[in-house]
Each structure stands twice: as structure tokens, then as C-alpha cells.
N, C-alpha and C positions, 0 to 999 in steps of 0.2 A: 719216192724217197731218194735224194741225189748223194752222191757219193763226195766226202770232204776233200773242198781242192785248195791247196794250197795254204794250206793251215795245217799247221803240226802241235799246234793248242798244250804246248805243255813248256816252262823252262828247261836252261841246262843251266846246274852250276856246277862247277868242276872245281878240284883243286887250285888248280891254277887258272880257273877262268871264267869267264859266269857269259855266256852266249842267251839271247830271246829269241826261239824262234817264231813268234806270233808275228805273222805279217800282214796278216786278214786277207784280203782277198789280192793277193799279190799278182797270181797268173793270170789275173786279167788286163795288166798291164803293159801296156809296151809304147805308150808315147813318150818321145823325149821331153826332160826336164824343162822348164821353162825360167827365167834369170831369178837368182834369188830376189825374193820381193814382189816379184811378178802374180798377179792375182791367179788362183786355182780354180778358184768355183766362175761357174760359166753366170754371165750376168742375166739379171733375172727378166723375165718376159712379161709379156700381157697372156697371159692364160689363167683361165676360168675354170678347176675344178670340179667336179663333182660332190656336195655334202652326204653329208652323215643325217640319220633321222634328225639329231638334235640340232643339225644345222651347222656344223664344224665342216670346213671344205677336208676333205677324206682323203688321210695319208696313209690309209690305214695298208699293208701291206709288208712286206722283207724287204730289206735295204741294206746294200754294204757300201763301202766306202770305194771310192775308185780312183787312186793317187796317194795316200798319206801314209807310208809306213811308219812302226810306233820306235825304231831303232834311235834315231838321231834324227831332230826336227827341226835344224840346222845344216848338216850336211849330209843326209842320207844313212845308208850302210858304210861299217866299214870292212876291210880289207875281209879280214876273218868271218866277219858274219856273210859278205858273198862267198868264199870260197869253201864255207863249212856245209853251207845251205845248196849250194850250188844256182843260186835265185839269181835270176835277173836282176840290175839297180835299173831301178824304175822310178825314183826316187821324186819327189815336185815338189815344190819348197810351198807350205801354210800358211806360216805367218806371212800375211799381205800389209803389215802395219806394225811398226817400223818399216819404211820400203827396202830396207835393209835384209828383211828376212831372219834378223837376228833376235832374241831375249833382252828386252831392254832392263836386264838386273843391274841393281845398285851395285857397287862395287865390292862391298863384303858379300853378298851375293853370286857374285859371279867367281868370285875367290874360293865359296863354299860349293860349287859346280865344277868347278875347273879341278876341287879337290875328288870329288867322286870321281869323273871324268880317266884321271888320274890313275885310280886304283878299281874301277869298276870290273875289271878282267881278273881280280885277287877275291880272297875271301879273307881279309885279314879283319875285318869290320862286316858286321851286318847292315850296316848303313849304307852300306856300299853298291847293295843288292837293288835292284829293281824292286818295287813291292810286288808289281804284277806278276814277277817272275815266279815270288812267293805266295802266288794264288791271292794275295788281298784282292778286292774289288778295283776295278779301270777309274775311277772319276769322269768327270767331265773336264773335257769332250773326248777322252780316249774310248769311251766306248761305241764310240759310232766307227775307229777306225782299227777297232782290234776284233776281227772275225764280224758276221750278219750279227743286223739286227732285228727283230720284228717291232710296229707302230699297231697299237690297237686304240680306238677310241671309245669307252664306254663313254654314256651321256654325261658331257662334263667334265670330261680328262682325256690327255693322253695319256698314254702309257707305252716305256720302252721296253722290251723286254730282249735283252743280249744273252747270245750264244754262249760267251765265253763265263763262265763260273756262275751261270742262272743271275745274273744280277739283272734290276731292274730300276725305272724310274716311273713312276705314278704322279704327274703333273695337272693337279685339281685346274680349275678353269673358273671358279667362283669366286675370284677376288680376296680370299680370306686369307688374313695378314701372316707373313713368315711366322716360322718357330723362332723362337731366343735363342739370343747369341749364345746361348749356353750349352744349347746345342753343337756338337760337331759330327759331320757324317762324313763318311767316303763317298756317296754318291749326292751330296748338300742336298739343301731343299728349296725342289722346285716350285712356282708358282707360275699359271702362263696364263695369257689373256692371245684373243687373234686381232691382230690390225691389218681389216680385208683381207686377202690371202698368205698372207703373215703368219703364222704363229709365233710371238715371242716370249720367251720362258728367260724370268730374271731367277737367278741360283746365289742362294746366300749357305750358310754355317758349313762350309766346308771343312773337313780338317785339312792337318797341313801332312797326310801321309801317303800322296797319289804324287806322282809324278806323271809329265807329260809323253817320258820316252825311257831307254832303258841307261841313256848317260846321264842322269840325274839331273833333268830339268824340274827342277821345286819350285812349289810358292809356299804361303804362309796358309793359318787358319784365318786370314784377315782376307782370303781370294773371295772376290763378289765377279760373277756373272754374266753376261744377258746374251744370250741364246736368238737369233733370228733364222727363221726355217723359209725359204721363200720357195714357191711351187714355180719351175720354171717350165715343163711340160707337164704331161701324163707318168712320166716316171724320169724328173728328174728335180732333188730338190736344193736347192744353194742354202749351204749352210754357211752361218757366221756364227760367230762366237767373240764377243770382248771381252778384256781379262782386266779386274783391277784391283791388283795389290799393292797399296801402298808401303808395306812392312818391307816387301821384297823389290819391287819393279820401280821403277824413275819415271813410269808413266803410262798409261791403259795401251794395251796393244789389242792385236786383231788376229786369226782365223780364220780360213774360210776356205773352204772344198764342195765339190757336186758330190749330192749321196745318189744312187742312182738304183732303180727298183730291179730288184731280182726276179725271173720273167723265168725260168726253168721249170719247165712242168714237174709239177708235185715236189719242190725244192720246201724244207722245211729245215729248222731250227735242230741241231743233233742236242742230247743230252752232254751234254760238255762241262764236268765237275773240276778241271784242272789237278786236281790229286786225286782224288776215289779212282780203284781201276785204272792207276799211271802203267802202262805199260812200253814205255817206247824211253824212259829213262837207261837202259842200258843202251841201244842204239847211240843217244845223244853223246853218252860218255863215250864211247868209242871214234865217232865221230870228232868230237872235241881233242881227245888224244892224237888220231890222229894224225888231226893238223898240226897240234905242239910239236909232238914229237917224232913224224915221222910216218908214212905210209905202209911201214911195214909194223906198227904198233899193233896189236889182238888186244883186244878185252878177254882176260880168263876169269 
């Protein structure tokens, strides 16, 4: 059973401020950033797998994320969230498409981010908040980069199963057609099929209540998908992810990071409920304080 590094798995929102401290596996980082735009995930290889009984090449294993923190997915951390955390920036810029590194939102769109953006350190709006911060569910693809994940393959699916708030994803392998748009989920629904050492999982009925970080990068309930998982060694897998919402975005963008296999003898998944048993809420607020106000601030 390995001891939680680097993960503090619970929000702060303060009066005056609302900090995330979920940086998933942060302290395993230390290479510098690479230009915005610049590709993350290492390019994929000729290697061969090992299957699964039912013949699936076998991911089956714990996997965190090694580069993508979920603060700001554009420019990193800021000021306050290093100096509150005391965390290394470690920071590597994901979106590889736009080669800009940037959100290519529509303009009322980015008017409606730049509004959060704005006020996300206030509590003057609920809206304002991070969902994650509020215990909702991660979406895709935040949950490969907020804390471990575990890959299990019963015959004929994957399955995700993440650390953080017990959330999961069950991706049948049978062909059999999406649920109706009438559906909306926080973690959509998946469907995947393997091409060669591939896995690629197309994701439909998303709602529109996940964000991609905690400065309020949005899409709509109109976000479709598609997922490519490429096996590049023995434990290491290039993940992609294309995004496309027409309601929100000016045109499909891209994604894309090494997820890399957790190798720590007897390293397992903690029970991690996000609010049951919060106990490190005072700490935060103290912490948060502070910084506002001063070093000699106490919490009584």
C-alpha cells in the first residue's frame, strides 16, 4: 500500500478565493516545458503487446498522467496557486492542435471564459467555481490527468476506474450503437473498437457541466470525441484525444500526452470520496489566508 504523493484530493474555496489543489501526480515532474504547441505525447512506436484471453492487446494496469496539470491548460499555474502549494511549475503545454497551444473558441465563447477567468478567485457566482472543485465528476479527458487511474479489461470492454471521486468509464467493444442524444452525462458514452494496437473510443452525449481546468475552459452539450490510446512501450501509452464542438469551438482541436504505468510495488488506487471524511479543509483555509493576508494570519 503506497503512501499519497502529491495529491491533496480535495478543493479550497475561500471567501475571497477559490484555489484547486488536484495536480495528480505532480512530484514526478521536473522536465522543462516545451514551446506552446509543441507535441507532449512521445511518438508512438512499433511495439507488440501482450493480449488479454479475449485477445485485446493488454493495458490492463495503474496509469497516471506525467505532464498535464488540470489548473490552466493554456498557461500553467499561477502566481498564487505555486506559492500557496508550494509545487514546482512543471507545467507542458497539451493542446498540440491549434500549433498555437491555444482554445480555438468562438468569440462569444471566449468572452464567456475570459468572464470566469476574471472572477474565478470570488465567490460572487456559483458559476464561477470549478465543478471539480465541487466534487462533480472529471469528464473526458480530465480524468486521466487528475490523480491514478486503474485500466481493467473484462472480455469485451475496457474499463477506467479513477482515484479521484470513484468515478469510472465502462467502454463495451461490441459495435453496438450510442445512447440518444437525450442523453447527457458527465463522463458521455463511450463506445471503442481496436485498430491493431490502437484502441480508439468515440465519446458522444456529454453534458456541458465538466470543464477542462479550473479557469473555466467550457464546451457545450454538443462536445463529440474520439479517443486514440497508442501503446508505445511496455508501460508507456500516447494518448490523443480530438475535440469537436461546433456550438462552442471555430474548429476540432487536439490533445495529447504520455500516460505512463505505475511500477511501485503494491501501489494501489486509495479510497478517495472528495467530501466524506474532508478533513484537511481547515489547513486549506489557513493556507489561503494566509497568502491574502499575511503570514502572520492564524485560523481560530
Amino acid at each position: 500500500m503506497r503512501a499519497r504523493r502529491g495529491w491533496l484530493g480535495a478543493g479550497l474555496v475561500l471567501g475571497v478565493g477559490s484555489v484547486w489543489f488536484g495536480l495528480g501526480s505532480q512530484s514526478h515532474l521536473t522536465a522543462a516545458a516545451p514551446a506552446a504547441g509543441q507535441a507532449l505525447a512521445v511518438p508512438p512506436q512499433t511495439y507488440t503487446p501482450p493480449r488479454t484471453p479475449d485477445g485485446q492487446p493488454d493495458m490492463q494496469g495503474i496509469w497516471a498522467n506525467r505532464g498535464v496539470n488540470s489548473y490552466d491548460l493554456e498557461h500553467g499555474m499561477s502566481e498564487a496557486h505555486l506559492k500557496i502549494t508550494g509545487i514546482q511549475q512543471n507545467w507542458k503545454p497539451a493542446i498540440v492542435d491549434p500549433p498555437n497551444g491555444k482554445f480555438p473558441y468562438q468569440p462569444w465563447a471566449a468572452a464567456k471564459r475570459k468572464e470566469i477567468q476574471d472572477n474565478y478567485l470570488t465567490l460572487t457566482k456559483t458559476e464561477y467555481v470549478d465543478p471539480h472543485t465541487l466534487c462533480y465528476l472529471s469528464g473526458i479527458p480530465r480524468i486521466f490527468y487528475q490523480s491514478e487511474f486503474q485500466i481493467l479489461q473484462p472480455p469485451g470492454h475496457v474499463v477506467f476506474l479513477q482515484e479521484f471521486n470513484h468515478a469510472y468509464r465502462v467502454v463495451p467493444l461490441d459495435g453496438r450503437p450510442h445512447l440518444g442524444d437525450n442523453f447527457k452525462l458527465w463522463m458521455g458514452d463511450s463506445r471503442g473498437r481496436w485498430e491493431g494496437n490502437t484502441l480508439v473510443v468515440d465519446v458522444t452525449s456529454n453534458n456541458d457541466k465538466t470543464w477542462w481546468d479550473v479557469v473555466g475552459s467550457f464546451h457545450s452539450d454538443a462536445l463529440h470525441i474520439v479517443e486514440r490510446y497508442t501503446f508505445v512501450d511496455a508501460d508507456t501509452i500516447n494518448y490523443e484525444a480530438t475535440f469537436d464542438d461546433p456550438k462552442v469551438f471555430t474548429r476540432p482541436w487536439t490533445m495529447a500526452w504520455p500516460l505512463t504505468r505505475e511500477k511501485e510495488p503494491g501501489f494501489q488506487l486509495l479510497e478517495e470520496a472528495c467530501w466524506e471524511g474532508e478533513r484537511d479543509l481547515p489547513r486549506f483555509l489557513e493556507l489561503g489566508y494566509r497568502y491574502y493576508f499575511g503570514e502572520s494570519w492564524k485560523l481560530r
